[in-house]
Every structure is written in structure tokens, then in C-alpha cells.
DRENMI-183454 format. One line per 4 residues: number of its first residue (from 1); their letters; for each residue y, z, x of C-alpha. Coordinates in nm, 4 decimals, always signed. Layout:
NUM> a> Y:Z:X | ...
This chain:
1> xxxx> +0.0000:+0.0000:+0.0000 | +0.3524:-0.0734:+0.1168 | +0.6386:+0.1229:+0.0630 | +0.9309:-0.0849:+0.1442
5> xxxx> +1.1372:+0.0914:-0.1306 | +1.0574:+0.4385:-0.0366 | +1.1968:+0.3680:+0.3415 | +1.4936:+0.2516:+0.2894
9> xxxx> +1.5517:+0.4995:-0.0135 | +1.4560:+0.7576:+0.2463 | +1.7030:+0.6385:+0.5325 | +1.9730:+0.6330:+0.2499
13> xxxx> +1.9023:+1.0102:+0.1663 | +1.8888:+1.1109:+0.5161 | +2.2639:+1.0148:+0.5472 | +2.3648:+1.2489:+0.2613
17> xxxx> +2.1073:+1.5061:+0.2175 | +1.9547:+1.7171:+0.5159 | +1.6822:+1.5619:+0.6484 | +1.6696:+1.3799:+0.3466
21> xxxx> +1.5035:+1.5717:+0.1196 | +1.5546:+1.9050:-0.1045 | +1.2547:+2.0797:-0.0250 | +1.1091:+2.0271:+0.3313
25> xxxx> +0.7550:+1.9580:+0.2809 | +0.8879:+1.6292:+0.1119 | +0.9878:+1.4952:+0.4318 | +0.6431:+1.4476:+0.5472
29> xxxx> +0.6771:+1.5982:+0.8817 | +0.3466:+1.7487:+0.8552 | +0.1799:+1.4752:+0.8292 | +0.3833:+1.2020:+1.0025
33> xxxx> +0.5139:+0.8880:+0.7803 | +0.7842:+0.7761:+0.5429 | +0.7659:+1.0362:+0.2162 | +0.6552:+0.8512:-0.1094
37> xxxx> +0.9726:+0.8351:-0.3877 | +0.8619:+0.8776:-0.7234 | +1.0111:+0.7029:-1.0332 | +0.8003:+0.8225:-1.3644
41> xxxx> +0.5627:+0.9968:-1.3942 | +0.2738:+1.0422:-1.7282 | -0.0570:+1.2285:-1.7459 | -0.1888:+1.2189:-1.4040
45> xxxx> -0.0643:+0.9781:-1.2304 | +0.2634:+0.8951:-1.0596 | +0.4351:+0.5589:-1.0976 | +0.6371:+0.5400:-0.7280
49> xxxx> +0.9788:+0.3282:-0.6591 | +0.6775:+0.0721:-0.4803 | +0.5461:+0.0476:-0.8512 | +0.2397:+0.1468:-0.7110
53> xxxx> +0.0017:+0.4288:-0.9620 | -0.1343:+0.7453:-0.7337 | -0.3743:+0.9776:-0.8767 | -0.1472:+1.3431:-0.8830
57> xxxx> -0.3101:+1.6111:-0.7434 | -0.0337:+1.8365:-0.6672 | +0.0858:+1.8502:-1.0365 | +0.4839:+1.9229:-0.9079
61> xxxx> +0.2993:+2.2078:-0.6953 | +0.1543:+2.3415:-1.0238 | +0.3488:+2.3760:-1.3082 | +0.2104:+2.0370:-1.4989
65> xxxx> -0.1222:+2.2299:-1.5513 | -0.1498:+1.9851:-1.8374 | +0.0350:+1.6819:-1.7431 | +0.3277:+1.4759:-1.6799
69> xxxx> +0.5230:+1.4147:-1.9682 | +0.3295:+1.6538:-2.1622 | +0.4516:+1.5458:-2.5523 | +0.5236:+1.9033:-2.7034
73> xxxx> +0.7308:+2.0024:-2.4031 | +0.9574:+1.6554:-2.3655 | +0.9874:+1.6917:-2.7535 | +1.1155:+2.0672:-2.7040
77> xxxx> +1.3384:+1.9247:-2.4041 | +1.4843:+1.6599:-2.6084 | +1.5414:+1.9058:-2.9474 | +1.7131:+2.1483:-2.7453
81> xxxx> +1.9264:+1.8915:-2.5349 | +2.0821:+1.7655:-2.8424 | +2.1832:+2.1384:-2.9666 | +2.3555:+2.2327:-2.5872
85> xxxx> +2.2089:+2.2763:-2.2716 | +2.3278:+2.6347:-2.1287 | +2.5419:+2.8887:-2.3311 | +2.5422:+3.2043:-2.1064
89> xxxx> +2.4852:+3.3857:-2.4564 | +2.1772:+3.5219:-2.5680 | +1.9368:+3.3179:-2.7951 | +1.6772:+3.3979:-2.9872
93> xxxx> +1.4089:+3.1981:-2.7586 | +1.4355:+3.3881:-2.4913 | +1.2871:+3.6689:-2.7060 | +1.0378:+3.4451:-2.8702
97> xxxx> +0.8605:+3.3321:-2.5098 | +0.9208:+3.7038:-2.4121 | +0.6702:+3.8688:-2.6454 | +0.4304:+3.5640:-2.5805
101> xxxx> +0.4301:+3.6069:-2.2365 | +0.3697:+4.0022:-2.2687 | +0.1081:+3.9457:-2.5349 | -0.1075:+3.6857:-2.2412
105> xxxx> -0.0347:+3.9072:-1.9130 | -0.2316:+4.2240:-1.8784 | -0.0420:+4.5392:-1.7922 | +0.3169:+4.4079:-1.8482
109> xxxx> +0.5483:+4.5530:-2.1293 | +0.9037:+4.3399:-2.0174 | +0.9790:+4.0769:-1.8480 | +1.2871:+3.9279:-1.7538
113> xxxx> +1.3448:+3.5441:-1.6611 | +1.5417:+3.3949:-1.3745 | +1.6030:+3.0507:-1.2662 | +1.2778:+3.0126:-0.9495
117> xxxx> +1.0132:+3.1678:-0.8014 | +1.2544:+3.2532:-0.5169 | +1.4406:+3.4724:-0.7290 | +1.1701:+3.6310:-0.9051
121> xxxx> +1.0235:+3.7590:-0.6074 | +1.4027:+3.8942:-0.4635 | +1.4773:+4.0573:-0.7550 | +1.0862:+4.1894:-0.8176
125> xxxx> +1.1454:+4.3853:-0.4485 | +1.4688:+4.4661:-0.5258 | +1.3679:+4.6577:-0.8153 | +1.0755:+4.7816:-0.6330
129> xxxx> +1.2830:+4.9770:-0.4053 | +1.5254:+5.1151:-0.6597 | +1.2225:+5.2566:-0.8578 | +1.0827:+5.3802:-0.5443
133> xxxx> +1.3779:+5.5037:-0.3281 | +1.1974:+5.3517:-0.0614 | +1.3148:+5.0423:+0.1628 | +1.0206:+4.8712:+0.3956
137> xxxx> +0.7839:+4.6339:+0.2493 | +0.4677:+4.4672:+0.3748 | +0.3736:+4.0989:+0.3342 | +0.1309:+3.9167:+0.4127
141> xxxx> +0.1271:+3.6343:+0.7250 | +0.0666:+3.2797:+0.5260 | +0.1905:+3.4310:+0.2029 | +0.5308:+3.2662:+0.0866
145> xxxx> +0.7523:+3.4332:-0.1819 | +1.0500:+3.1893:-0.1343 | +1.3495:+3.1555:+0.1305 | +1.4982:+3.4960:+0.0755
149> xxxx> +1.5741:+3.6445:+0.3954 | +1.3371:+3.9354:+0.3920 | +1.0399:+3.7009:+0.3191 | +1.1453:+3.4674:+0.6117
153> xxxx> +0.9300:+3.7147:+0.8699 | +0.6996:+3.6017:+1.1183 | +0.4522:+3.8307:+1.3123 | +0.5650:+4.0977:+1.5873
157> xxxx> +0.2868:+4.1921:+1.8978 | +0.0414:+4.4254:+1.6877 | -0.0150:+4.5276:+1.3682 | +0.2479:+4.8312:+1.3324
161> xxxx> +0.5316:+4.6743:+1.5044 | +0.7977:+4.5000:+1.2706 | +0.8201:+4.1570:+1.2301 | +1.1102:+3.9378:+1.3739
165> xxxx> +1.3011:+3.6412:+1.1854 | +1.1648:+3.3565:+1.1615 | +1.4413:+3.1081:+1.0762 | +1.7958:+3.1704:+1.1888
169> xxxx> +2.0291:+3.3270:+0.9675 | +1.7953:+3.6187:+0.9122 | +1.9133:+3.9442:+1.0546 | +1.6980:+4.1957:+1.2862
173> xxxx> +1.8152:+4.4193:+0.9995 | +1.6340:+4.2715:+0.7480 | +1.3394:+4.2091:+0.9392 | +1.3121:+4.5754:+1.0387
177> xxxx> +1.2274:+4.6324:+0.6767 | +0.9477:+4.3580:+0.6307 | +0.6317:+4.4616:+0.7811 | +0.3563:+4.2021:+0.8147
181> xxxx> -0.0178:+4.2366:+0.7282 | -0.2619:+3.9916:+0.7743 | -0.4546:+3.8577:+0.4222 | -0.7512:+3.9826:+0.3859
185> xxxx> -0.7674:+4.2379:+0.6558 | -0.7198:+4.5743:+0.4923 | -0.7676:+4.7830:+0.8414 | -0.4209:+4.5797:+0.9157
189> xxxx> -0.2459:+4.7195:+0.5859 | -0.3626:+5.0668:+0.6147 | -0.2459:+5.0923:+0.9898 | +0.0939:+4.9597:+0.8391
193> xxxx> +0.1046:+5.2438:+0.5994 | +0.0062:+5.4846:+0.8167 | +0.2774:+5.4506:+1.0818 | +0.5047:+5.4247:+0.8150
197> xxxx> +0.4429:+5.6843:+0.6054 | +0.6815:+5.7736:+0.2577 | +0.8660:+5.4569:+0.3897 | +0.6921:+5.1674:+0.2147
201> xxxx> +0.8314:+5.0426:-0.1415 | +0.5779:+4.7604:-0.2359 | +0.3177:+4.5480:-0.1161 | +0.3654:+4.1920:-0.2157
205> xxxx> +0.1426:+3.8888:-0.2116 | +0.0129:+3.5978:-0.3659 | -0.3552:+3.7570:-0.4875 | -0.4799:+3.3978:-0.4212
209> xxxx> -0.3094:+3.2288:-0.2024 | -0.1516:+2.8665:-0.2025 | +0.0936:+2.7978:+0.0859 | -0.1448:+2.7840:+0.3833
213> xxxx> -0.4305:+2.5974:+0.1445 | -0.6251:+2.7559:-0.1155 | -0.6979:+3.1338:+0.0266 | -0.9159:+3.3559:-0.2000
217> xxxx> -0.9511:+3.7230:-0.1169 | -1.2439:+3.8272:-0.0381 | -1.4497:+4.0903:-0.2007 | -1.2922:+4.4037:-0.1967
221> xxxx> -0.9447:+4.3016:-0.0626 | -0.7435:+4.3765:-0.3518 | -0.9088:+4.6560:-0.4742 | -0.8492:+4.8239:-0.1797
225> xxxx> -0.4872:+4.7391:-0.1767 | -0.4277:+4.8663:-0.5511 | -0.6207:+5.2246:-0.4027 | -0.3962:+5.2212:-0.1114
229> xxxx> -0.0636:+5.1705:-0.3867 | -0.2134:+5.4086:-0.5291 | -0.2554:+5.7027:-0.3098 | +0.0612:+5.6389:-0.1086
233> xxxx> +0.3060:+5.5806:-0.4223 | +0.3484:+5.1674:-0.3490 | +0.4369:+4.9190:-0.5783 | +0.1560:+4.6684:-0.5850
237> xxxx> +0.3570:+4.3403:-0.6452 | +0.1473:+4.0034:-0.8034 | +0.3462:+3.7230:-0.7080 | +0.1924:+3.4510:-0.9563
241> xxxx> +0.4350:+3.1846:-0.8911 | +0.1294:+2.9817:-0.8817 | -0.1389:+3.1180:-1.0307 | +0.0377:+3.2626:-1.3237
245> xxxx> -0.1061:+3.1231:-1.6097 | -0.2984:+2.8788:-1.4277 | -0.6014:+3.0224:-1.3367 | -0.6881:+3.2108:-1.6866
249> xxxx> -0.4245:+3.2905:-1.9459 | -0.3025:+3.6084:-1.8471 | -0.3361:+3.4835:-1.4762 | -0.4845:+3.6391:-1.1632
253> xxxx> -0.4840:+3.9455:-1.2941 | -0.7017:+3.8761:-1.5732 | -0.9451:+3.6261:-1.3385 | -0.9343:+3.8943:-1.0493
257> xxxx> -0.9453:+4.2116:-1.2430 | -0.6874:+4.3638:-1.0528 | -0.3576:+4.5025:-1.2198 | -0.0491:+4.5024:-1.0098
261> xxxx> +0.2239:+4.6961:-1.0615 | +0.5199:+4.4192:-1.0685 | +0.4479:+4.0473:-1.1311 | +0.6075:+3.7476:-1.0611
265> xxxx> +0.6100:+3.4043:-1.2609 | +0.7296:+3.0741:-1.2109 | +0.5737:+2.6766:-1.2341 | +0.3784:+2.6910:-1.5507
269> xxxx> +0.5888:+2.9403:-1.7475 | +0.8742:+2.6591:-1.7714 | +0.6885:+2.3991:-1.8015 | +0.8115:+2.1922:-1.5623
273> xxxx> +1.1988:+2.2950:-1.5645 | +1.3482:+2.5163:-1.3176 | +1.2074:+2.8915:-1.3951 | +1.0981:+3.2087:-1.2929
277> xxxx> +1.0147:+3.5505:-1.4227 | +0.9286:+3.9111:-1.3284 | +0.7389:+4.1599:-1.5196 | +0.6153:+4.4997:-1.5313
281> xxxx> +0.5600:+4.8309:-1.7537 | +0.8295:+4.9627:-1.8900 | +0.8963:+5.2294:-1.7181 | +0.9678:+5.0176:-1.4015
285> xxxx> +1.1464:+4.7521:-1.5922 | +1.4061:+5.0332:-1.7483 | +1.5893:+5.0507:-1.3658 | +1.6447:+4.7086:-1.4426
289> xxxx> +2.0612:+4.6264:-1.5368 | +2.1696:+4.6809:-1.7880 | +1.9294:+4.9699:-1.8649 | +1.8969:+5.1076:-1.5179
293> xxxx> +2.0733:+5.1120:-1.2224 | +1.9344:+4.7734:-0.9931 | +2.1872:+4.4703:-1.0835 | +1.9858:+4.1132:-1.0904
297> xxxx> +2.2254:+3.8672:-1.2879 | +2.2524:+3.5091:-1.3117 | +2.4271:+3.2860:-1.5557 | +2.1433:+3.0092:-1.6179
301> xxxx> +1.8486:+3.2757:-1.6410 | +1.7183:+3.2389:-2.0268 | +1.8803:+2.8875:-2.0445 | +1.7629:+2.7099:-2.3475
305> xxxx> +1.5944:+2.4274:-2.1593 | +1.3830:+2.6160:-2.0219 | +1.3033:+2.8385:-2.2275 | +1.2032:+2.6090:-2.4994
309> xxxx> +1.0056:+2.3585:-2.2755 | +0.8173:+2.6974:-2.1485 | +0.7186:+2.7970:-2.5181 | +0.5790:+2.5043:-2.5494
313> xxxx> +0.3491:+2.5272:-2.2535 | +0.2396:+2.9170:-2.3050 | +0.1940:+2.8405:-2.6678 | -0.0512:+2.5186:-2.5936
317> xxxx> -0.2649:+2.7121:-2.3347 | -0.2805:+3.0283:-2.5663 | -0.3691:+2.8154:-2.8424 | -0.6180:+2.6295:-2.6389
321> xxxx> -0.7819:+2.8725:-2.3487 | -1.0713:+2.6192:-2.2958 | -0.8153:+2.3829:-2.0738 | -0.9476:+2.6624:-1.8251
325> xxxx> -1.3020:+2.6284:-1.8472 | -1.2120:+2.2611:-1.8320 | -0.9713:+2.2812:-1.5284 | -1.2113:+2.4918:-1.3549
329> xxxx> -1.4853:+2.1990:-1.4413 | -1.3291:+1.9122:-1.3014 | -1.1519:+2.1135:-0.9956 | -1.5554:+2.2248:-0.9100
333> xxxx> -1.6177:+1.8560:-0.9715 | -1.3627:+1.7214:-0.7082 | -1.4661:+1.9781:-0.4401 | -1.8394:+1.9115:-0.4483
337> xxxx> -1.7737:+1.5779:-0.4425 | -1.5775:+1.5840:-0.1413 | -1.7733:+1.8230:+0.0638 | -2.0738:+1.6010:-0.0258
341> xxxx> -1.9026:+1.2648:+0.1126 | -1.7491:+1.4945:+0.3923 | -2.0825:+1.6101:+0.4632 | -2.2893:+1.2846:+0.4681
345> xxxx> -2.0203:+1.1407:+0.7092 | -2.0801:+1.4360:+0.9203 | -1.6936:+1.5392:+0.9357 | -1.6822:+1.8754:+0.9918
349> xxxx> -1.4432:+2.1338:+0.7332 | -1.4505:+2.3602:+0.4880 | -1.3398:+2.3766:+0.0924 | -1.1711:+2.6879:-0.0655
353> xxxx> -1.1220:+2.6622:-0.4348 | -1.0430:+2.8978:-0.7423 | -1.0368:+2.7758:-1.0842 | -0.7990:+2.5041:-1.0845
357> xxxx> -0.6417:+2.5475:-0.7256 | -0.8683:+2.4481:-0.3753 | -0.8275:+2.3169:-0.0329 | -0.9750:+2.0705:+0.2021
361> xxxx> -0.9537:+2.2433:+0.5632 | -1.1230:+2.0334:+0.8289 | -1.2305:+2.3394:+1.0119 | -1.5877:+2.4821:+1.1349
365> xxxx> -1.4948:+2.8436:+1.0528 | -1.3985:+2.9873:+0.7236 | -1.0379:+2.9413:+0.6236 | -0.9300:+3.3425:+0.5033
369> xxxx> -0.6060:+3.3958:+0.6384 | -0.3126:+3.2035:+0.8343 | -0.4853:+3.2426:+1.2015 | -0.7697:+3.0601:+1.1068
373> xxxx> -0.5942:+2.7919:+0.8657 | -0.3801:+2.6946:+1.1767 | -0.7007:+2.6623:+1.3607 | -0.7949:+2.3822:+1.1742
377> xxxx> -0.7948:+1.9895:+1.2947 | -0.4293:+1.8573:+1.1925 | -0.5309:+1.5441:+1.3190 | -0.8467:+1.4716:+1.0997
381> xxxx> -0.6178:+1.5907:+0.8222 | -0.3632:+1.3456:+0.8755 | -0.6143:+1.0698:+0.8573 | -0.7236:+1.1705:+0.5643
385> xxxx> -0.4112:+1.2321:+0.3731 | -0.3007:+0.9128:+0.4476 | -0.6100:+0.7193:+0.4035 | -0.6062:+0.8596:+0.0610
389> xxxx> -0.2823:+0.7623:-0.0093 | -0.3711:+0.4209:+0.0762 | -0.6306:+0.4659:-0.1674 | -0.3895:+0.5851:-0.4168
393> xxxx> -0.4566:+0.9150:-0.4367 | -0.1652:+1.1746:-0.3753 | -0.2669:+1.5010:-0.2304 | -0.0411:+1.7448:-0.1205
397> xxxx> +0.1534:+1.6467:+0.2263 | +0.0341:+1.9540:+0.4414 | -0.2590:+2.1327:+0.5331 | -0.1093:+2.4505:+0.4244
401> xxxx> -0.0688:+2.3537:+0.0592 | -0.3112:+2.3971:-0.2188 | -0.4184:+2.1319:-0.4742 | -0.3206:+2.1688:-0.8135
405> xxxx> -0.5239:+1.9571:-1.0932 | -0.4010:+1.8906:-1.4062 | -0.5959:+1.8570:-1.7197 | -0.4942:+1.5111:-1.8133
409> xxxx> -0.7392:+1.4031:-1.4840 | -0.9523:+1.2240:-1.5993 | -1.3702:+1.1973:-1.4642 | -1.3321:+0.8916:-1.4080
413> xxxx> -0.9813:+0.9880:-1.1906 | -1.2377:+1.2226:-1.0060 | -1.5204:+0.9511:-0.9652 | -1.1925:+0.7377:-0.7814
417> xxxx> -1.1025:+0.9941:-0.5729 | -1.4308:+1.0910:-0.4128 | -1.5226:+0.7334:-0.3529 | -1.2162:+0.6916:-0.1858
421> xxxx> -1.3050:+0.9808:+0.0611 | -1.5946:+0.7450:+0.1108 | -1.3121:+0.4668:+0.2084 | -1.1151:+0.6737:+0.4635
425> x> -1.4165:+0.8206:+0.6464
């Protein structure tokens, strides 16, 4: 496939917008190349500037759990556009997908909506250290929670020293406060807590995570982490950016078993329009402004847009919770297909995959944390992403993403994808 259209609409964008793209994974410096520019989009496939059809896989990085251009949320889009787009006033929506959100989630009473996942995850830490009176957090290395400065930590020389900033523009201040565990290593965690005793306001991560490929914790992790919360007075914060009703209706929490104390939405819960959300019990949510004392504000949080395009979403998966089963079905599909090809053609990797998420890691060892993601042969996975690509199959432009399906794949959009594996290898 050639993308004549996409270069030069790519050297045009690098004059005006930094590196010419809003979100740097777009740029395609991970895996070398010109990024793809999309036009349209419907079901699950993109329609690029090229006029050349790709099989989706990353779904918008998972909100379009069922579909671009999903009817009942362009029609909600459209109804609502014509009646104003942003008031800065309350409106009765924003209580409407407020008790259905509550009524999917285990353990949440409140919730309050924001404009990203960024934002979410700021403000859920923020209010984890008001209710707490505590300042340090831990996080975990690989796990992303946006580009707010205290998330923007990268590893200091063991595993009780704090981290330092890893982008400028950070302060040492900040990173003082951010202490960094590695995923599923709870020996790392409890020496954490241990030198930092009556310190620690919340331990956040993703409880499976997507931003250095699919990571599932393995058995025990969280459970330990919710005893360690426990017995230490931490905040235990979910953030389900991604997984949030994606992997079951009342998301990881309800697939894992695990309750945390804070959670954090995003993707799915608008439906494809900018969104976010945090949640908890009530008694944590009442330091929230107005009621309590920690200020979060913003002007566009609520909006109508998106409030109305994510009612439409939570109220299709709640009235239909077998899209899971079927999500889950075709994702299991996909990976056994792959690791069969992968397998015959005696390329060496690994496949991680939960429900509707997974990742292709072409790596001998398992893939359970950051260290041993980076490990992995960037090389092979180049190859293959764009060897798929040629196929027409869009997977997501870095080894450290996840793959999101959406439920308007088809099996037939599986059978297409596997045998072009078969192509590139």
C-alpha cells in the first residue's frame, strides 16, 4: 500500500504542530515510517486519506468497544449538537449517566466526570491525599496515568530510593513524592511502604495493564496490594482508563475481584468523545469541592456531548453484557491464531491477553512487567507491524501498547488477519 497522501499531509503538520502530531505515539517513531492519516472511519475498519480500508485493532486505544460510528451514540451526538454544545450549567444528563455508572461499578457510591483520563487520575491522587493527610504515592514502572507531572517518574537505583523526572519540566519536588514499584513484584511495594512508613497516600495502577502491551497480574498481586492498603491506611487507586467497562461491565474490578478504593474512568465511558471520571464511596468522595475541602474544577467536565454520547454506550453494554463473552471470543480467537502461525514459522514471542485487550511480544521470556517488555525484539516487531499494515491490518504503532478489539470485528476480519501473519512471516 502507498501512502502518498499521508506523507505529505504529515510534512504539512510537522510545520505547524510539534512533531506533527497531538499525541506522540502517532508519529510512528517506534516503529520507524510515515504515520497513517485517517479520514472516516465505520465498524471496524478505517478508511485512510490513501482510500485504502485497514482492519482497526486499536479501537481509538479503546473506547470504540463497539465500533466506529456506533448509530445510538452519533444519533445522541447529533441530538445534542443541535440543542448547544457546552453550557457550564448543570444538566440533567450528567445525573442520568451518574447513577448508571454507580449502578455497573462495584464499590463506588459518586463519581464525578472530567474532561481525560489525565485528569481523572490528577484529581483521583489529589483527593487521595486530602482524605489521607498523607503526600507520597507509589506507581508502578510501565504503568501510565497521563502526563501529569507526578506520574512522569522513572526509576531511581533500588527499590526504596525515590524516583527522578523523567521528562523535563518535572521538578525533583514532585518526584520526591512518587515512589516507584515494579508490577507484579509485591516484595518491591512492601519495601516501599516500609521505609516510608505513615507517609504513603495511595497506590495507583492500571490492575491490567495496557501501555507497555497487555500486562495481567499475576495471581496474588492485587490481593496483596488491597491487604497492604489495608493494614497501612493506603488508598488503593483502580485506574480503569482502559479497562473500565471494557473487560466486564463493572470493569476490572468485577473481572479481577478486587475492590479499590478510588477508580478512574475514561475511553468507553464517553463513547468516543473526550472524557474521564473518578469514583469512589462516599465517604471519600465528600472531601471532594464543593462538599469537602480538595478543589478539582473545570468548565467542560459534564459537557453535554459527552455526556450524552457516553449514555449511550453504558446503556448498550448494560443492556447487552454478552458483547463481553463475545469480545472475549473473538480476542481468544485472534491470539491463538497468531501464536499458532507465529509458532509454525518458528518466530519466537509470547501473547498476553485479557478479555478484550492482548499483546504480541516477540520475546522468549514472559512479558510481566516493564524490564522484561523492553527485553523484547523491537526489530521483529517492526517487521511485523508493518508487514501487517501492508496487509491492511492496523495494530497499534508500539510494542508497549495493547490491542483493543471491537465488537463490530468480524470472523471473517479475524480469519484476514491471521492469514496475513502468514504473509509477513
Amino acid at each position: 500500500m502507498i501512502y502518498q497522501r499521508s506523507s505529505a499531509l504529515f510534512e504539512a503538520a510537522k510545520k505547524v504542530i510539534p512533531g506533527g502530531v497531538n499525541s506522540p505515539v502517532r508519529a510512528f517513531n517506534a516503529v520507524g515510517g510515515t504515520p497513517v492519516f485517517v479520514k472516516s472511519a465505520i465498524g471496524a475498519y478505517l478508511q485512510t486519506e490513501d482510500d485504502h480500508r485497514l482492519i482497526d485493532y486499536i479501537s481509538s486505544w479503546g473506547p470504540l468497544i463497539l465500533g466506529h460510528a456506533y448509530s445510538p451514540v452519533i444519533d445522541a451526538i447529533k441530538n445534542t449538537a443541535e440543542k448547544g454544545t457546552s453550557f457550564g450549567i448543570p444538566t440533567a444528563v450528567e445525573t442520568d449517566i451518574a447513577n448508571l455508572a454507580v449502578s455497573m461499578v462495584p464499590n463506588i457510591d459518586k463519581i464525578r466526570f472530567v474532561n481525560s483520563g489525565t485528569e481523572a487520575c490528577m484529581s483521583a491522587v489529589r483527593l487521595a491525599r486530602g482524605f489521607t493527610a498523607k503526600e507520597k504515592i507509589i506507581k508502578f514502572a510501565g504503568c501510565y496515568h497521563g502526563h501529569s507531572d507526578a506520574f512522569l517518574i522513572q526509576a531511581g537505583s533500588g527499590a526504596v530510593t525515590f524516583g527522578s523526572p523523567s521528562s523535563p519540566g518535572v521538578t525533583k519536588g514532585t518526584a520526591k513524592d512518587t515512589l516507584l514499584a515494579r508490577y507484579n513484584d509485591i516484595d518491591s511495594v512492601k519495601a516501599l511502604v516500609q521505609a516510608n512508613q505513615e507517609e504513603i497516600a495511595c497506590i495507583i495502577l492500571e490492575p491490567v495493564a495496557g501501555n507497555m502491551g497487555c500486562i495481567i497480574p499475576q495471581a496474588g498481586f492485587l490481593e496483596e496490594l488491597r491487604s497492604i492498603c489495608d493494614a497501612n491506611g493506603i488508598l488503593l487507586v483502580f485506574d480503569e482508563v482502559m479497562t473500565g467497562f471494557r473487560l466486564a461491565a463493572g470493569g476490572a474490578q468485577e473481572c479481577l475481584g478486587i475492590n479499590a478504593d478510588i477508580v478512574t474512568f475514561g475511553k468507553v465511558i464517553g463513547g468516543g468523545l473526550p472524557v474521564g471520571a473518578f469514583a469512589a464511596r462516599s465517604e471519600i468522595m465528600s472531601y471532594l469541592a464543593p462538599e469537602g475541602p480538595v478543589y478539582q474544577a473545570g468548565t467542560l467536565s459534564g459537557n453535554p456531548l459527552a455526556m450524552n454520547a457516553g449514555l449511550a454506550m453504558l446503556t448498550a453494554l448494560n443492556e447487552n453484557p454478552n458483547v463481553f463473552k463475545s469480545l472475549e471470543e473473538k480476542t481468544a480467537l485472534l491470539a491463538k491464531g497468531i501464536a499458532e502461525v507465529l509458532t509454525e514459522k518458528g518466530v519466537v514471542h509470547t501473547i498476553n491477553r485479557l478479555g478484550s485487550m492482548m499483546s504480541v511480544h516477540f520475546s522468549e521470556e514472559p512479558v510481566v512487567d516493564f524490564d522484561s517488555a523492553s527485553r523484547a525484539n523491537n526489530d521483529t516487531f517492526k517487521k511485523y507491524f508493518h508487514g501487517m499494515l501492508k496487509e491492511g491490518v492496523y495494530l497499534p504503532p508500539s510494542a508497549f501498547e495493547s490491542y483493543f478489539l471491537n465488537d463490530a470485528l468480524s470472523y471473517a476480519d479475524i480469519d484476514f488477519t491471521i492469514e496475513a501473519v502468514k504473509k509477513v512471516f
